[in-house]
N, C-alpha and C positions, 0 to 999 in steps of 0.2 A: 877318552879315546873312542876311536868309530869303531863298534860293536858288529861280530860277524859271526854268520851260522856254521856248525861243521856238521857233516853224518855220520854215523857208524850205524854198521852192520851189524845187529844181536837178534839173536833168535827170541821171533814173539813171544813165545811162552812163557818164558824165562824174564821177558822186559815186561809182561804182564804182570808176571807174580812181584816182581820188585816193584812196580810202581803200587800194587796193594796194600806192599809189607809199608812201603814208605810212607805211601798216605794214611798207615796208622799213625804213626810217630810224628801225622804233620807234615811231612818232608816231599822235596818233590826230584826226580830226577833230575830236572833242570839245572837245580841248586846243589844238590849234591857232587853231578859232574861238574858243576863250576868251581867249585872247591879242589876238586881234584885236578881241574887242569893249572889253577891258581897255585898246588905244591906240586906238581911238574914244573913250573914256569922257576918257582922261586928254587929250585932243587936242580935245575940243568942249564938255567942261563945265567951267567958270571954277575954277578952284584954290580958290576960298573954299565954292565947293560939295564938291567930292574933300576938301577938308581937314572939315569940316564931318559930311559921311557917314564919314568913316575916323574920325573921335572918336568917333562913337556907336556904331560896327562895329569894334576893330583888327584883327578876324578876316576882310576883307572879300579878296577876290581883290589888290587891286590894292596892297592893304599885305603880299603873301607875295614883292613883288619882291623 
């Protein structure tokens, strides 16, 4: 599926100190909000939609669980 960018708005300081904390642990923002938009997606849109978009994509994020 064609992959798209979003923004949000968080206070530097605060997006500073979590990408320190994370790149202890290895982790990276990026991937972390990818996860989390992956259990909004799976937790608000009806399963005949998720099943529906994953048959036309099997390459899609939330089929690599």
């Amino acid at each position: 599926m064609k992959q798209t960018t979003i923004q949000v708005r968080y206070d530097s300081e605060q997006l500073e100190a979590l990408r320190i904390f994370l790149a202890q642990k290895n982790l990276s923002i990026e991937a972390e909000l990818g996860r989390q938009l992956d259990a909004l997606f799976e937790k608000h849109v009806p399963k005949q939609v998720q099943e529906f978009l994953l048959s036309r994509s099997p390459k899609t994020r939330t089929s690599e669980k």
